[in-house]
C-alpha positions in Angstrom: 137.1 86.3 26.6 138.7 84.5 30.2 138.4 88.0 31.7 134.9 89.3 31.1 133.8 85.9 32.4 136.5 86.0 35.3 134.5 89.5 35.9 130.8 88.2 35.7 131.9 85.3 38.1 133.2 88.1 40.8 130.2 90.3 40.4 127.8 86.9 40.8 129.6 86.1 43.8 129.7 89.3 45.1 125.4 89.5 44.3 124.9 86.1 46.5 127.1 87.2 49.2 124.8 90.7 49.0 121.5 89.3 49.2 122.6 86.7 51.6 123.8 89.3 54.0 120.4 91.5 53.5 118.3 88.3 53.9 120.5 87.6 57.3 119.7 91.1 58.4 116.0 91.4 56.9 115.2 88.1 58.8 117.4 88.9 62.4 115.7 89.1 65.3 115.1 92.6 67.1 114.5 94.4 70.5 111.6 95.8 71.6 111.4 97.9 75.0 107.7 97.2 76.6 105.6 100.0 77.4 103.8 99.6 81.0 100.3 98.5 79.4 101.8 96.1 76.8 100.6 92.5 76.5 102.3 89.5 74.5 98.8 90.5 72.2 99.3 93.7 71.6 102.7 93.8 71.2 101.9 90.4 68.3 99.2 92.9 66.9 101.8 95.6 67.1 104.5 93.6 65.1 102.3 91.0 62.7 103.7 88.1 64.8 101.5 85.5 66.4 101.1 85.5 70.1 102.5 81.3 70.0 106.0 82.6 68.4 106.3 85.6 70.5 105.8 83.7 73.7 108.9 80.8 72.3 110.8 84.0 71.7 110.8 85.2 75.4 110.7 82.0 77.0 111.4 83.1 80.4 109.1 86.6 80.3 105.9 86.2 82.6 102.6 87.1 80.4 100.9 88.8 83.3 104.2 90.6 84.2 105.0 92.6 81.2 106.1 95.6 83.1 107.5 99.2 81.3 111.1 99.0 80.1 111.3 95.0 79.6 113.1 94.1 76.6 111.5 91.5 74.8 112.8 89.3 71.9 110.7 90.1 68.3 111.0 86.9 66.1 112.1 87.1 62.5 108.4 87.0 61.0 107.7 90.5 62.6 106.3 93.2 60.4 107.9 96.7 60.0 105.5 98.0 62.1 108.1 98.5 65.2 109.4 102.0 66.1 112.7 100.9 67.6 115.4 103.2 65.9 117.7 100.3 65.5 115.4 98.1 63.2 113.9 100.8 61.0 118.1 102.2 60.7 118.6 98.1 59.7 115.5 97.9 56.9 116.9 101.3 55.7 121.1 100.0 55.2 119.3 96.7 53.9 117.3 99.2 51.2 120.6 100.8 50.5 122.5 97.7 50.0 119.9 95.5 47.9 116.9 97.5 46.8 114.7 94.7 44.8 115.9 92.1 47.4 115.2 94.5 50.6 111.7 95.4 49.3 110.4 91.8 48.4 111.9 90.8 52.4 109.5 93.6 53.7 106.3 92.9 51.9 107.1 88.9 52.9 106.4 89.5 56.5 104.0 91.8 55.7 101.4 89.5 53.4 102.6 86.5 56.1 101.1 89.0 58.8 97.7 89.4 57.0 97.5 85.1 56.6 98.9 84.8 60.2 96.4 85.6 63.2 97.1 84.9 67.0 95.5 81.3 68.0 93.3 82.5 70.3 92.2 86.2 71.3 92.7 86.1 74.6 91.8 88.8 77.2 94.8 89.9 78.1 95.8 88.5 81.6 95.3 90.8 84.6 98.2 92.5 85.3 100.1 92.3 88.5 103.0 94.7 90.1 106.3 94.1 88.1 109.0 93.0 90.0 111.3 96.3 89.8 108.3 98.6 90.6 107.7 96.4 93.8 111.0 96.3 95.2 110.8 99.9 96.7 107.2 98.9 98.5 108.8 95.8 99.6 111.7 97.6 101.0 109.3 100.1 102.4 107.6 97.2 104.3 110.7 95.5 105.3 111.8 98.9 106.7 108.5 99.4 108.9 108.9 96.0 110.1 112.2 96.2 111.5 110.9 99.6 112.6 108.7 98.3 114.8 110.6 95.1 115.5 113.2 97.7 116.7 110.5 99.9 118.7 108.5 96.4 120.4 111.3 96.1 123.1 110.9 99.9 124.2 107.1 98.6 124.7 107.8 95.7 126.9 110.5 97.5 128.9 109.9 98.6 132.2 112.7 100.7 133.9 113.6 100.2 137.8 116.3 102.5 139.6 117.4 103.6 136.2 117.8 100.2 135.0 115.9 98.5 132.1 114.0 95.1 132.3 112.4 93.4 129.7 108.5 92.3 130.7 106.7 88.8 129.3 103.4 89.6 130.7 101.5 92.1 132.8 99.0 91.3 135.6 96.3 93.1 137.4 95.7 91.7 140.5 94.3 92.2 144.4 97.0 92.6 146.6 97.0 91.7 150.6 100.0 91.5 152.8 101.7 88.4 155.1 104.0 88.4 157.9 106.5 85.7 159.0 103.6 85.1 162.2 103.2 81.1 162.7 99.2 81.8 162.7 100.0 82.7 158.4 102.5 80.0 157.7 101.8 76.5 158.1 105.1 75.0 157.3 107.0 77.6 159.0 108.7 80.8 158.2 110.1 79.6 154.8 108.6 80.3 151.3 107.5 77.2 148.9 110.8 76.4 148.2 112.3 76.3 151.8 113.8 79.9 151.9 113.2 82.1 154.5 110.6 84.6 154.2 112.0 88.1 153.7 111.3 91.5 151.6 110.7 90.5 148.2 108.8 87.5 148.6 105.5 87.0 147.2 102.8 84.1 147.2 101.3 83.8 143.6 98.6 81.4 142.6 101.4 79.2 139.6 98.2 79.2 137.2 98.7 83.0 136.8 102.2 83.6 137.7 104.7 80.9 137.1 106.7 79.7 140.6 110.5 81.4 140.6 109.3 84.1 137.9 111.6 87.6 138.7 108.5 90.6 139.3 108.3 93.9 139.6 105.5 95.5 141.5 103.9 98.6 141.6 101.0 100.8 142.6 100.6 99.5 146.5 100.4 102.5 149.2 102.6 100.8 152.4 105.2 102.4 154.8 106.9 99.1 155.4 107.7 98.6 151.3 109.9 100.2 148.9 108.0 103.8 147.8 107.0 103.6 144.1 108.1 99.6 143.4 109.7 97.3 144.5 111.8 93.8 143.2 110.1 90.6 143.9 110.1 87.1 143.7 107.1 85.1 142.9 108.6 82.0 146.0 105.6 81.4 147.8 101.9 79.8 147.6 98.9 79.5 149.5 95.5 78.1 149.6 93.5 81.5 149.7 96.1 83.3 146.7 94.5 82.1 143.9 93.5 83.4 140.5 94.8 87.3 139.8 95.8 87.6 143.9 99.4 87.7 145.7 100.3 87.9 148.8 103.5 90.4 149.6 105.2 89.4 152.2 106.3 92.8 154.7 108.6 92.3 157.6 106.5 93.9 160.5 104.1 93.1 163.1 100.9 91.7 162.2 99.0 95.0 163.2 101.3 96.4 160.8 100.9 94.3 157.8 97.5 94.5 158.8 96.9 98.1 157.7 98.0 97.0 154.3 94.3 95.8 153.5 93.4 94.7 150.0 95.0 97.3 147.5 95.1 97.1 143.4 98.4 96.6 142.0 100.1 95.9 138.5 103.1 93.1 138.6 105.4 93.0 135.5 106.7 89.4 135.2 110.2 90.4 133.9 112.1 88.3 131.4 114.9 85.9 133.3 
């Protein structure tokens, strides 16, 4: 008598502890890998879960950035409507384990998900680029930038006697020439700042070309200056340079400066 009902105690026990562990597992929450043109409503439709309790479930997932291969929490309510391997293998060892209980946790969900609709049948949200799809554009940009962050300096380069000087700004102007004559120079045979006039000095109007800028200046036609270019400074000033004019100060004879006339030249006003 003491051991058949020893035995029908085990096999009760043993029955709970069954069913409990195939309502854990009926109930347990699954994986589902999104597909590029998934939305938290499709996927709800998908899996006879409401769009509210999918959205607590994945908490941190952006609607409008539900992007192809992000795994997304499926709450307990879900249908069996998924495809993922691993839930359909669980409903099938639960089958196994408890039949009658397994069955009557399927159809559960399932007569929930016919009572259960989403709040509101949103449009789904526009979609944007996911995060891992723009990474390689971004990169792509980041790369052309500092392409042509590293190609700017080659434009604003300007190479003198084999050497390379970085440029700020690049004028056009009228070119005339100036000797160290007293008829030219009313305070003497000293530039603006008191030095004496030699080759290299220029008068510039400060609006244009800032006083003590470093210049380099071609396209002038002169015997008595450096052939192609030459190294200036912009030292000097005068009432009649004014606007996109210098004056170039050459270290001959009045005739001689003289035949200079008014020429066209560019001046590169080089970084100090």
């Amino acid at each position: 008598m003491n051991i058949h009902w020893k035995k029908g105690v085990v096999a009760a026990a043993l029955s709970l502890v069954i069913l409990a562990q195939s309502a854990a597992a009926a109930h347990a929450e699954a994986k589902y890998k999104a597909k590029d043109d998934d939305t938290f409503w499709k996927i709800s439709s998908q899996f006879g879960v409401s769009v509210d309790l999918l959205q607590q479930a994945n908490p941190f997932v952006d609607a409008a950035n539900i992007y192809e291969g992000l795994m997304l929490v499926i709450p307990a309510t879900a249908t069996a409507k998924s495809t993922t391997p691993v839930k359909a293998t669980k409903l099938a060892a639960d089958k196994q384990a408890v039949k009658p209980a397994a069955k009557k946790t399927a159809e559960a969900p399932k007569a929930a998900a016919k009572k259960v609709a989403p709040a509101k049948k949103a449009a789904p949200a526009k979609k944007v680029a996911p995060a891992k799809k723009a990474a390689p554009k971004k990169a792509a940009t980041t790369s052309k930038a500092r392409k042509t962050t590293a190609q700017k300096p080659q434009a604003d380069r300007v190479t003198v006697n084999g050497k390379s000087y970085v440029y700020t700004d690049v004028v056009q102007a009228k070119a005339s020439a100036y000797t160290a004559a007293a008829s030219e120079n009313g305070w003497g045979a000293v530039d603006y700042f008191g030095n004496p006039l030699k080759l290299g000095t220029i008068a510039v109007d400060p609006d244009v070309i800032p006083m003590g800028s470093k210049l380099y200046i071609t396209g002038y036609d002169h015997n008595g200056l450096p052939s192609g270019g030459m190294m200036a400074v912009a030292s000097d000033q005068g009432s009649a340079i004014s606007g996109n004019r210098i004056d170039i100060f050459v270290p001959q004879s009045q005739q001689q400066a003289s035949n200079f006339g008014f020429q066209s030249v560019k001046v590169f006003v080089l970084d100090k």
